[in-house]
N, C-alpha and C positions, 0 to 999 in steps of 0.2 A: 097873675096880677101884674100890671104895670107899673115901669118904678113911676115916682113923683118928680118934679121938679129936683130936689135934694136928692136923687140917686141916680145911677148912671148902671146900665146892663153890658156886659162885656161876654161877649162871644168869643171862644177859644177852638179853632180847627187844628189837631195835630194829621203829622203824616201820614198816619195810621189811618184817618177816615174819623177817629173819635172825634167829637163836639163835645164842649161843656159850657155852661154860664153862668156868672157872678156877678149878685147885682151890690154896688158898691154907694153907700152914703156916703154924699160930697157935703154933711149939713158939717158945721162948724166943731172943730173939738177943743175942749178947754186944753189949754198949755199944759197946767200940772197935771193932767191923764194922758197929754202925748209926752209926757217926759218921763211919766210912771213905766208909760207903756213901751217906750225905746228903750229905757232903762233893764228891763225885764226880756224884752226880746235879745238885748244884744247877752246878755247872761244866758241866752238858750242855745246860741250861735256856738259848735263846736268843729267845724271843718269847712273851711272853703265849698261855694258851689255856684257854679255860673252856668246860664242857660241862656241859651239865644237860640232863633230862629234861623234859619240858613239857607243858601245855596254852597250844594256841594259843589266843590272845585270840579275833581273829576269824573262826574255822571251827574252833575250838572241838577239833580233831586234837591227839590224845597225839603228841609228837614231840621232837625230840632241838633245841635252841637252841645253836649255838655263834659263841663270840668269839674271834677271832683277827686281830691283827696290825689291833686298828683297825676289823674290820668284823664284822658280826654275821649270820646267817643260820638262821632254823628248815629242820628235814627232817623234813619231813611228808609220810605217805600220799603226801598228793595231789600231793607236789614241793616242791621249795625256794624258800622265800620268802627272799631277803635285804633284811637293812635295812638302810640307809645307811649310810656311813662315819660316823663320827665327828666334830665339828665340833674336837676338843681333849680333852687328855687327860682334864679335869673331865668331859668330856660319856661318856666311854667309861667313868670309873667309875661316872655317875649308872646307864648303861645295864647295866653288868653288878652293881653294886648292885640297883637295881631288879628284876630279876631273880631273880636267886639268893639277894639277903636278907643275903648276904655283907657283914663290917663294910667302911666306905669307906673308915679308915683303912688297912686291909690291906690294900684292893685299888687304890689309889690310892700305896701303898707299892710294891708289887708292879710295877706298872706304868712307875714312876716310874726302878727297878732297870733293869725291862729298856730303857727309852728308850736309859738311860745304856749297858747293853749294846751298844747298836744302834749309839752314836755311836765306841765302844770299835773296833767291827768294819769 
């Protein structure tokens, strides 16, 4: 089926060769259910994770970069390159600032949340 006017199809190619699709409703949501529903998602949120799309610096491979939990790893073609842990929380947001271009404030905010999470748990 085709979406309608109100939805939107999004095609996803990873490096792998995989393909996937999601078809997204752009129809209007009431406030009190995006605020029920941010509310509840960010309560589910328990560790940093960021994913971007890439060019690898040195073999130069379109491939998917992710951070998580402290450690960072491209997926490439050719297989997973990971980079080393992190020396500290400054050094994890220089890395995923550098990156994604993303402000430091936010993601150094961001981070700083879930630590405190982490110590909660």
């Amino acid at each position: 089926m085709e979406p309608d006017e109100h939805e939107r199809r999004v095609r996803y190619s990873f490096p792998d060769g995989r393909e996937t699709a999601q078809t997204y409703n752009l129809g209007a949501v009431a406030a009190e259910t995006l605020d029920r529903a941010c509310r509840r998602s960010q309560g589910l949120l328990r560790k940093s994770l960021v994913e971007m799309l890439g060019r690898h610096s040195e073999t130069g491979e379109l491939g998917a970069w992710e951070f998580d939990g402290g450690q960072s790893v491209w997926r490439l073609p050719s297989g997973r390159r990971p980079e080393g842990p992190c020396a500290d929380l400054e050094a994890c947001v220089e890395r995923i600032t550098t990156r994604t271009g993303m402000s430091p404030e936010v993601v150094g905010t961001a981070l700083r949340v879930y630590a405190f999470q982490d110590r909660r748990t």
